[in-house]
N, C-alpha and C positions, 0 to 999 in steps of 0.2 A: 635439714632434718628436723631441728628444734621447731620451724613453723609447721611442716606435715604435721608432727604432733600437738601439734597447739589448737591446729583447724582439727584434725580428728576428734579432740577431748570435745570442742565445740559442735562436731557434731553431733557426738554420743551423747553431749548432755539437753541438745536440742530435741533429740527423737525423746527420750525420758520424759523430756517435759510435754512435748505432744500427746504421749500417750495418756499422760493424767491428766490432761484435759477432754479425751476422745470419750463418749459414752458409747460403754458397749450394744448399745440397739442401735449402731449409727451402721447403714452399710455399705460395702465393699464403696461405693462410687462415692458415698459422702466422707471416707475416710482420707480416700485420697484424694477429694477437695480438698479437706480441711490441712493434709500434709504439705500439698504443693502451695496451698496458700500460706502458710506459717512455716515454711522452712529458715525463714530469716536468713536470706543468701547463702543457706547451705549447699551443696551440690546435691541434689536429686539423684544421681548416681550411686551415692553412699545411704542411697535408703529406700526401702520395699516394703511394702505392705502383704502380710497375711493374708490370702485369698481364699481358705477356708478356715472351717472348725475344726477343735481338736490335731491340728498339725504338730506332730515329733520333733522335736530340738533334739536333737542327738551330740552324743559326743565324740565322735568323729564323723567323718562324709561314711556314709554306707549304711544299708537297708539294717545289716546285722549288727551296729551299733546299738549301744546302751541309750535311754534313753533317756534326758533327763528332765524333762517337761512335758507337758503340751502349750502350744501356742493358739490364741481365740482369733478366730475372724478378724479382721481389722485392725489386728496391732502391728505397728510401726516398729521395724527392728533395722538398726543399722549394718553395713555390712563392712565386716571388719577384711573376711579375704575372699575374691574371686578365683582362686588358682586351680581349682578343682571343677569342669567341665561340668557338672550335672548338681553340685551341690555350693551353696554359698554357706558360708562360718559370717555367723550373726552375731547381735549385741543388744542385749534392754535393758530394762529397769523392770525392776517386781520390789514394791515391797523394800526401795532403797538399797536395793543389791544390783549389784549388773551380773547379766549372766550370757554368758556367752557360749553359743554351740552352733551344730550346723543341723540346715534343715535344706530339703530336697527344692533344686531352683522352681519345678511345677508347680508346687503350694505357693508361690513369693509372687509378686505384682511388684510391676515398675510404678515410680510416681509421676505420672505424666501432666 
């Protein structure tokens, strides 16, 4: 259990650092270039790309949730839980905060 969470931290802090180096005019295809190429032997699995603009973080899975952001095209957010069929619960960096919420699986992109 102590290593899951050892490789998790390492992912979350992986995607963080991807993102501050991504410029935001980079698009949807060069994003997830630059992810699948810098993941530093992370799993691919634990990470999605934004496939549009202004996409809802919410805080919990569902349309009528609160909402506590919006997400830009192209950002990189790790995914903390899949257990929920139509929604994934996420995870970034803003700003040296992590924030974590869910946002609807049709906005997210695999990193292929």
């Amino acid at each position: 259990m102590i290593q899951v969470l050892m490789n998790w931290n390492d992912i979350r802090e992986g995607v963080c650092d991807i993102n501050s180096r991504l410029s935001p005019s980079d698009t949807l295809a060069d994003a997830r270039k630059f992810v699948r190429t810098r993941l530093c032997g992370m799993p691919a699995a634990y990470v999605r790309i934004v496939s549009r603009d202004n996409v809802n973080l919410r805080s919990a899975a569902g349309m009528k949730s609160e909402v506590i952001t919006q997400l830009p095209k192209g950002l990189a957010v790790a995914v903390v839980s899949r257990d929920d069929r139509d929604w994934l619960e996420v995870s970034f960096n803003r700003d040296g905060y992590v924030i974590e919420g869910w946002v609807s699986r049709k906005y997210l992109t695999r990193v292929r």
